[in-house]
PyMOL commands that place a pseudoatom at each C-alpha (Angstrom):
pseudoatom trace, name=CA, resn=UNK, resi=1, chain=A, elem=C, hetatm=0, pos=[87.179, 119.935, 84.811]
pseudoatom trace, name=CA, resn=UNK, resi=2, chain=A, elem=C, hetatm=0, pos=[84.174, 119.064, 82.139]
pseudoatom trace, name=CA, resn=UNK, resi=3, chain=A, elem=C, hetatm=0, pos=[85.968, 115.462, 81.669]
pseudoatom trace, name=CA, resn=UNK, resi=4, chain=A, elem=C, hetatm=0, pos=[86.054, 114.720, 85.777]
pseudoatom trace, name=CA, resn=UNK, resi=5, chain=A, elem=C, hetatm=0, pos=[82.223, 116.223, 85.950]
pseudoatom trace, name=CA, resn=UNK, resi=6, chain=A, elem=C, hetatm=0, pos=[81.547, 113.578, 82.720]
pseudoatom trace, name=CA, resn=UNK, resi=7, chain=A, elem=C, hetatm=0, pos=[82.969, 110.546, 84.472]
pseudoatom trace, name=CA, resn=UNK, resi=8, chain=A, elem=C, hetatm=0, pos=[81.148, 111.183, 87.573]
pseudoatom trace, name=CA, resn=UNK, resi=9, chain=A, elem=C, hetatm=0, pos=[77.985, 111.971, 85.697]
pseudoatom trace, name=CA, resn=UNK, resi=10, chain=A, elem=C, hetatm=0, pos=[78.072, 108.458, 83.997]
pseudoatom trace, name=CA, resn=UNK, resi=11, chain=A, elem=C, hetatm=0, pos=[79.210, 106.489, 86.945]
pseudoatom trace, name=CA, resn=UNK, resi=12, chain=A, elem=C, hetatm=0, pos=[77.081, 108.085, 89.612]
pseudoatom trace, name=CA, resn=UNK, resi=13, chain=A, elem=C, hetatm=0, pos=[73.841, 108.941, 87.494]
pseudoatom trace, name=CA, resn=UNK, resi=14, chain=A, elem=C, hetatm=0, pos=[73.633, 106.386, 84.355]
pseudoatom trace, name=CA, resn=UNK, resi=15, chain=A, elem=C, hetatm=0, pos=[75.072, 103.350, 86.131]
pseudoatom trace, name=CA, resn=UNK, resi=16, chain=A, elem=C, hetatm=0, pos=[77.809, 102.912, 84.056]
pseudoatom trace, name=CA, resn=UNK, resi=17, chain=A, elem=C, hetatm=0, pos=[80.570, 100.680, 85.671]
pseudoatom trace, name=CA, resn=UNK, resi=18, chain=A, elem=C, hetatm=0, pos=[84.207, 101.511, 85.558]
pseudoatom trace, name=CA, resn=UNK, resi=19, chain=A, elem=C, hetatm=0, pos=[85.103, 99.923, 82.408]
pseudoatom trace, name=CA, resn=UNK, resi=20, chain=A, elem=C, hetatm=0, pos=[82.309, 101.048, 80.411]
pseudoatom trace, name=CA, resn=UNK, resi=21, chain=A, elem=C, hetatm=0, pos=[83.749, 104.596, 81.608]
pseudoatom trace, name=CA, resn=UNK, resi=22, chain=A, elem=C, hetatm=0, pos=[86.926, 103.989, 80.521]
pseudoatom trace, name=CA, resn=UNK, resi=23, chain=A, elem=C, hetatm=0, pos=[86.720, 102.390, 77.394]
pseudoatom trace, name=CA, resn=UNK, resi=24, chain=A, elem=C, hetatm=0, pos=[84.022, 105.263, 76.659]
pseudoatom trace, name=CA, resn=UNK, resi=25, chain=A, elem=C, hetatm=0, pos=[86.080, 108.443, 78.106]
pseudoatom trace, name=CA, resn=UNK, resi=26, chain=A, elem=C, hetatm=0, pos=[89.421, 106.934, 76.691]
pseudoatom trace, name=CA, resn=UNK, resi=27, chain=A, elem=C, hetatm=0, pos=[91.074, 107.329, 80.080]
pseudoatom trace, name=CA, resn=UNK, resi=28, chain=A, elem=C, hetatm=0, pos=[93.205, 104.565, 82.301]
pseudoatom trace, name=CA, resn=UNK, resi=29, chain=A, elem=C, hetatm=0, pos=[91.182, 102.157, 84.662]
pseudoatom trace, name=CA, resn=UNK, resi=30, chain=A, elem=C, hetatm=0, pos=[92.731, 103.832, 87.364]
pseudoatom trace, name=CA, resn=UNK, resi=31, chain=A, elem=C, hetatm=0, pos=[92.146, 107.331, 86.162]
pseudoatom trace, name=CA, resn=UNK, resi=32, chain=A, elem=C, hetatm=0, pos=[88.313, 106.560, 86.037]
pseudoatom trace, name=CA, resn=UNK, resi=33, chain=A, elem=C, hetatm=0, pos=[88.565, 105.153, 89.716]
pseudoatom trace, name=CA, resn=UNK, resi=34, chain=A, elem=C, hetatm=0, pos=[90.318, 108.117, 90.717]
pseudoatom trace, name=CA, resn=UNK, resi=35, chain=A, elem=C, hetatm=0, pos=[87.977, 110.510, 89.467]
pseudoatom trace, name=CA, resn=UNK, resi=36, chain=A, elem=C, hetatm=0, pos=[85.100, 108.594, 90.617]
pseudoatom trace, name=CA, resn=UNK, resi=37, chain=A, elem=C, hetatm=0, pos=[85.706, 108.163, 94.121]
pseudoatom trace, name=CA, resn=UNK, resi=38, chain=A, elem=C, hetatm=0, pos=[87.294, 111.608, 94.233]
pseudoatom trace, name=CA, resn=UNK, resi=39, chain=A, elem=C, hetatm=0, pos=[86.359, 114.425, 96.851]
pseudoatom trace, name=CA, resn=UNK, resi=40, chain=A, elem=C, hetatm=0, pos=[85.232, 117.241, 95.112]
pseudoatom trace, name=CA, resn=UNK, resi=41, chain=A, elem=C, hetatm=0, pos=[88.819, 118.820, 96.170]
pseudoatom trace, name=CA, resn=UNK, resi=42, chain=A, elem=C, hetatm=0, pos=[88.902, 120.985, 92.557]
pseudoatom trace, name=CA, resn=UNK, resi=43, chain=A, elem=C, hetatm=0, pos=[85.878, 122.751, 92.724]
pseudoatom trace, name=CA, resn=UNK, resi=44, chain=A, elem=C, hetatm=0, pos=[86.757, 123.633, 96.261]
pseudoatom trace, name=CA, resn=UNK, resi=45, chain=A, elem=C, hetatm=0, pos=[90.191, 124.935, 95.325]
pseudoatom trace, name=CA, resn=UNK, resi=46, chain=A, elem=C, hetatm=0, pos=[88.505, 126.860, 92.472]
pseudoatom trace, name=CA, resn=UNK, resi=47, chain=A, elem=C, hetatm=0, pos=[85.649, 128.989, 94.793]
pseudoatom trace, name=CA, resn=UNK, resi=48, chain=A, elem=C, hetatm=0, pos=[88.935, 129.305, 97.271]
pseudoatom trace, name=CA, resn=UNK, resi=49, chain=A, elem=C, hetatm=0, pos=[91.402, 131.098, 94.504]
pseudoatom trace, name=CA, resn=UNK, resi=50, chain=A, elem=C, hetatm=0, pos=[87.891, 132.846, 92.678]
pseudoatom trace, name=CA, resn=UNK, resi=51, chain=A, elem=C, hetatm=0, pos=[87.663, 134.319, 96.602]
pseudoatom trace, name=CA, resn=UNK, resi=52, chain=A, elem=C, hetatm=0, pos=[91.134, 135.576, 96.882]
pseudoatom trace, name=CA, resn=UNK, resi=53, chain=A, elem=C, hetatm=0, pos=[92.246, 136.318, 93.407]
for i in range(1, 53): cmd.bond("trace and resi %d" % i, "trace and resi %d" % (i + 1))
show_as sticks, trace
zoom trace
């Protein structure tokens, strides 16, 4: 979860483009896009199962 919350961090607060990300995070091109442009689906399914279990 830290390396999702670390590619949004540099993409959405220090301007970083995609590649930058990528080479920097050692991830695929389409990883980084993925996890940019991402709903926030995990930390949703996290509160949900922290509710019930």
């Amino acid at each position: 979860m830290t390396q999702i919350d670390d590619i949004r961090n540099a993409f959405f607060f220090k301007g970083l483009n995609i590649s930058e990300i990528a080479r920097k995070f050692k991830v695929d091109l389409k990883t980084t896009l993925r996890f940019c442009f991402l709903p926030l689906f995990y930390t949703l399914i996290e509160k949900v199962t922290n509710i019930f279990f």
